[in-house]
KOLFINU-489068 format. One line per 2 residues: number of its first residue (from 1); their letters; for each residue x, y, z of C-alpha. Coordinates in steps of 0.1 Angstrom, whole numbers, plus 5000, padded with zeros to 4 digits. Layout:
<rs>
NUM> A> X,Y,Z; ...;
</rs>
This chain:
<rs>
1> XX> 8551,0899,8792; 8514,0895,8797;
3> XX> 8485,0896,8773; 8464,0924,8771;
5> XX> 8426,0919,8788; 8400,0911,8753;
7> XX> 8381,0940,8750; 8351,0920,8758;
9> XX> 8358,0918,8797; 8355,0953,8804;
11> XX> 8322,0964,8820; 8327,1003,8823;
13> XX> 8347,1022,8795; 8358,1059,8812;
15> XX> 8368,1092,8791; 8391,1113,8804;
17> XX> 8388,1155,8789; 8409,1169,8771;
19> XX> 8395,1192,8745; 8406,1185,8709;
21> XX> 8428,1158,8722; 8395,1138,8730;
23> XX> 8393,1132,8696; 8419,1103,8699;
25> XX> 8393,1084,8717; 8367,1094,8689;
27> XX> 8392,1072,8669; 8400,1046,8689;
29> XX> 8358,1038,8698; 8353,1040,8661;
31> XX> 8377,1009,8652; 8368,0995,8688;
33> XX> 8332,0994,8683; 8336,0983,8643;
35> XX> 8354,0952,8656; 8320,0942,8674;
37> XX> 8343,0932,8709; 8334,0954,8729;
39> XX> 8305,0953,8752; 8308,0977,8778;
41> XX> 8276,0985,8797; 8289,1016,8808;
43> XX> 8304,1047,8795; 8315,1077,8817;
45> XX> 8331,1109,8808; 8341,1140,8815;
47> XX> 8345,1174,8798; 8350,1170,8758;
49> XX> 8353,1135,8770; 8317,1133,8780;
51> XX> 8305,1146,8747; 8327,1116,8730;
53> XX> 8312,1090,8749; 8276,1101,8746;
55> XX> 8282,1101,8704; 8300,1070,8703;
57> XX> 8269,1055,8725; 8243,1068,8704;
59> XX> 8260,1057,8669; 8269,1094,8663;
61> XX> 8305,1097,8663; 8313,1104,8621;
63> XX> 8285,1133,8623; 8300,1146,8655;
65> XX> 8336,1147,8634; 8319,1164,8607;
67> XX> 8302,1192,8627; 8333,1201,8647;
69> XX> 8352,1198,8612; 8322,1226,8601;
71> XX> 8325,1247,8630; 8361,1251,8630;
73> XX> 8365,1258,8595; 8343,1285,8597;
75> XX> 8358,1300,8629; 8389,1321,8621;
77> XX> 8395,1336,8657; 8398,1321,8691;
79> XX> 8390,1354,8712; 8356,1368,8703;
81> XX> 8359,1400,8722; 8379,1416,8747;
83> XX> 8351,1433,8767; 8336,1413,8782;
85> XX> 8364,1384,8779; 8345,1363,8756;
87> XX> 8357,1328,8735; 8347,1314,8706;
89> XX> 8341,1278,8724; 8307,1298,8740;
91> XX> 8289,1294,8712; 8311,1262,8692;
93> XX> 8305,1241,8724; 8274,1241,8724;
95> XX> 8264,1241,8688; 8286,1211,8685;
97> XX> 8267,1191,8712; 8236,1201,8701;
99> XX> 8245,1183,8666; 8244,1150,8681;
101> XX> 8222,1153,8710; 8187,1154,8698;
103> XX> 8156,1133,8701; 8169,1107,8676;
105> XX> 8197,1098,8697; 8182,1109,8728;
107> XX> 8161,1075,8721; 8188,1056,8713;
109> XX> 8199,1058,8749; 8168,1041,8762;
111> XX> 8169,1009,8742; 8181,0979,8756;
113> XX> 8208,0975,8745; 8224,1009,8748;
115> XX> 8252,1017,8774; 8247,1035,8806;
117> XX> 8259,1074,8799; 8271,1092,8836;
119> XX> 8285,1124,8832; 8312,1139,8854;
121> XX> 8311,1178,8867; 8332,1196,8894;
123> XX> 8319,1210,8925; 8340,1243,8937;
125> XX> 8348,1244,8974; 8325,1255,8994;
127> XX> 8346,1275,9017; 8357,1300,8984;
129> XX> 8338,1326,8966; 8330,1318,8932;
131> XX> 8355,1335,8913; 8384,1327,8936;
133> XX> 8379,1288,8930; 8375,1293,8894;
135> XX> 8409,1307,8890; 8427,1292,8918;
137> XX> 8413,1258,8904; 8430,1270,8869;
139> XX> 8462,1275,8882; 8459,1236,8906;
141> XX> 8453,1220,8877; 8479,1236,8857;
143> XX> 8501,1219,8885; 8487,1186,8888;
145> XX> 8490,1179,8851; 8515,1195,8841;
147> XX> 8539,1196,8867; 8534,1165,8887;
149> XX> 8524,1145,8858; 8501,1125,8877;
151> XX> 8472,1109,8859; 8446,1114,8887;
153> XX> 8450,1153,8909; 8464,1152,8941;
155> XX> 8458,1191,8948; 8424,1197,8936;
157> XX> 8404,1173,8963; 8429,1185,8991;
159> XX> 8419,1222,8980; 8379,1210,8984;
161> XX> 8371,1204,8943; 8353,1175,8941;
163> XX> 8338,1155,8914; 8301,1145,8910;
165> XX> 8295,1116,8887; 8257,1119,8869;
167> XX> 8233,1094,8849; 8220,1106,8818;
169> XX> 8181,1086,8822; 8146,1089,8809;
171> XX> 8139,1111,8828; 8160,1143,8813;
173> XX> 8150,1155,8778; 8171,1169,8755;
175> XX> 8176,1206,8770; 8185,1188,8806;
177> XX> 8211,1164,8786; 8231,1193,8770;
179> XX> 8226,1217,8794; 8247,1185,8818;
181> XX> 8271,1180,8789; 8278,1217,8786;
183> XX> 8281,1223,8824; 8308,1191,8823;
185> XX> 8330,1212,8798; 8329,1244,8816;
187> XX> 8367,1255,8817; 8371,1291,8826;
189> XX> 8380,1316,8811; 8367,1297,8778;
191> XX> 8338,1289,8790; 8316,1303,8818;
193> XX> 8312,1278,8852; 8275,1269,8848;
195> XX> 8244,1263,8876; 8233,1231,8875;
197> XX> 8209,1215,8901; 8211,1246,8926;
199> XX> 8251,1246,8921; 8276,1261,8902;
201> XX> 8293,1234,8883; 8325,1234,8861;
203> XX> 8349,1215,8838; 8354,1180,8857;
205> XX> 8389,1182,8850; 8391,1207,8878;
207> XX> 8383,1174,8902; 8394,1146,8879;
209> XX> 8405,1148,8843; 8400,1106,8845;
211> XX> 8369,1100,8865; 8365,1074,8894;
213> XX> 8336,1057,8899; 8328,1027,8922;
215> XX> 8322,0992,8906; 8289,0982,8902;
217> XX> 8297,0950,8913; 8335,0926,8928;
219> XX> 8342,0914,8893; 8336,0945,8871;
221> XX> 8365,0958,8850; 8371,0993,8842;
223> XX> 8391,1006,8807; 8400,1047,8811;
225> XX> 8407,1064,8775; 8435,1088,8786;
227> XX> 8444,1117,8763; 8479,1126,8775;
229> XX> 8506,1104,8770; 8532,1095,8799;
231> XX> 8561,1087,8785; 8572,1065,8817;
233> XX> 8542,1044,8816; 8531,1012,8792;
235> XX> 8506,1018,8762; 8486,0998,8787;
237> XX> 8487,0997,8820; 8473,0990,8852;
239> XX> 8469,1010,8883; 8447,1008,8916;
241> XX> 8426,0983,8903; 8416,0996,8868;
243> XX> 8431,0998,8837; 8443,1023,8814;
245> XX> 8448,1027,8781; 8468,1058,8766;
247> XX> 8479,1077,8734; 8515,1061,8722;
249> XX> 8525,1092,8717; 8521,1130,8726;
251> XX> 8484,1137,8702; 8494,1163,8675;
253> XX> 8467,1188,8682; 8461,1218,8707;
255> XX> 8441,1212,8732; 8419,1245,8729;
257> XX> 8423,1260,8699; 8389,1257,8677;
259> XX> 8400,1278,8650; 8403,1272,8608;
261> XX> 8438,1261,8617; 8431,1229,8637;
263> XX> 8436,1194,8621; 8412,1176,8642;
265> XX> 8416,1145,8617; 8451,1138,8626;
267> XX> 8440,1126,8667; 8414,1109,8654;
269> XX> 8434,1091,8629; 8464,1085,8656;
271> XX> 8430,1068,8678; 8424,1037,8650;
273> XX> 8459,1035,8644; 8463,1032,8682;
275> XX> 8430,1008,8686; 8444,0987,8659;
277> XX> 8469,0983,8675; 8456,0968,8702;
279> XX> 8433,0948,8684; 8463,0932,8666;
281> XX> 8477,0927,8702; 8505,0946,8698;
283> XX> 8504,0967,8732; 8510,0940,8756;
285> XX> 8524,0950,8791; 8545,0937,8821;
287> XX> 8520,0937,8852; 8552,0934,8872;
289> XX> 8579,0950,8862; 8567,0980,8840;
291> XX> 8549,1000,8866; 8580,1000,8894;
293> XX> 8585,1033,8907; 8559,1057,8888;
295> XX> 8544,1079,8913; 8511,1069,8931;
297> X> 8486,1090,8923;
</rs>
């Protein structure tokens, strides 16, 4: 049984979407970064995931808890109206982004010691109209996650979706950084794909729930914040050359739902309990033996 890699060795940290279930990794970065070990240089994200990374970067994730806590307490419906097909997350989304991305943390990014923020969005195939991808893109990633139960989409890129990974730098102001953050969470029918640089963009998750990105270097090491749980795989595990670290057990919270009846504290609390545990070292894992016939994604 090996020992788990110290926190301190990983150079890139990577959030996978998930909605409300993102708020796991909200709870594990909070006792992560109160532990003072970890000193990633990089954190990339995707969807909700995205927005999770860029307020635990910035020092923000409590107030971002508290205004999705706010917004969901004061939202008693899911569908806004039926003509047009309109969601409530049109106008939550964005409200909760904008309650952590401001100037004040917008600065934070460009001090020295701040982590790297790159933001994942999904490029629609090319050879498909518009609306076609968006709901054939849907229904493949319906299959790839729930179906397959692969952590990484084998149908998507084969279908032409492809993921574009993008730095968040001095030289975007505030508008540019949501406006990137809410394109990254686009996931029709809830929310509308978005333009962004000259293209429409959507949810990532319709390239790559769990973004790949190349090594900046031979030696760096890569930790990916899941938010589904695979019952067949090790708290933490190793796959391809990066590791992963997942939920212990299914998150007890719907992915979508942003109504008065969501419990948003009880992922977040499941994350510490979870990051705890690994800061105890109690989620070792076989290198060897554990991983032997899972599918390859």
């Amino acid at each position: 049984m090996s020992t788990l890699t110290p926190l301190s060795s990983f150079d890139t940290l990577i959030f996978a979407g998930g909605g409300n279930r993102c708020w796991w990794q909200a709870g594990v970065m909070h006792e992560w970064l109160a532990s003072n070990q970890l000193h990633a240089r990089r954190y990339v994200g995707t969807s909700a995931g995205a927005g999770i990374a860029y307020a635990a970067a910035t020092g923000r994730l409590t107030s971002a808890l508290t205004a999705c806590k706010a917004a969901y307490a004061a939202n008693p419906r899911l569908l806004k109206s039926l003509s047009p097909l309109t969601f409530a997350h049109e106008t939550i989304y964005p409200n909760w982004v904008r309650s952590f991305v401001d100037e004040a943390s917008r600065e934070t990014l460009l001090q020295a010691h701040a982590p790297e923020i790159w933001v994942g969005i999904a490029r629609l195939p090319r050879w498909l109209p518009t609306k076609v991808a968006v709901v054939l893109g849907a229904l493949a990633y319906v299959v790839d996650k729930y179906w397959s139960q692969l952590v990484h989409p084998q149908l998507l890129p084969r279908l032409g979706y492809q993921m574009e990974i993008l730095p968040i730098d001095d030289r975007q102001d505030v508008p540019s950084i949501e406006h990137l953050m809410r394109t990254a969470a686009a996931a029709p029918p809830f929310m509308a794909a978005r333009e962004y640089a000259g293209r429409i963009g959507v949810d990532g998750g319709f390239a790559d729930n769990a973004p790949r990105i190349a090594p900046q270097s031979a030696t760096e090491l890569q930790l990916v914040l899941l938010t589904r749980h695979y019952p067949d795989r090790a708290l933490f595990f190793e796959m391809q050359g990066r590791w992963y670290f997942q939920p212990s057990k299914a998150i007890e919270v719907s992915t979508w739902d942003c109504t008065n009846k969501t419990d948003v504290d009880t992922p977040f609390e499941h994350g510490r309990a979870d990051a705890r545990r690994w800061l105890e070292g109690l989620c070792t894992s076989d290198n060897h033996q554990a991983f032997t016939n899972l599918p390859s994604d």
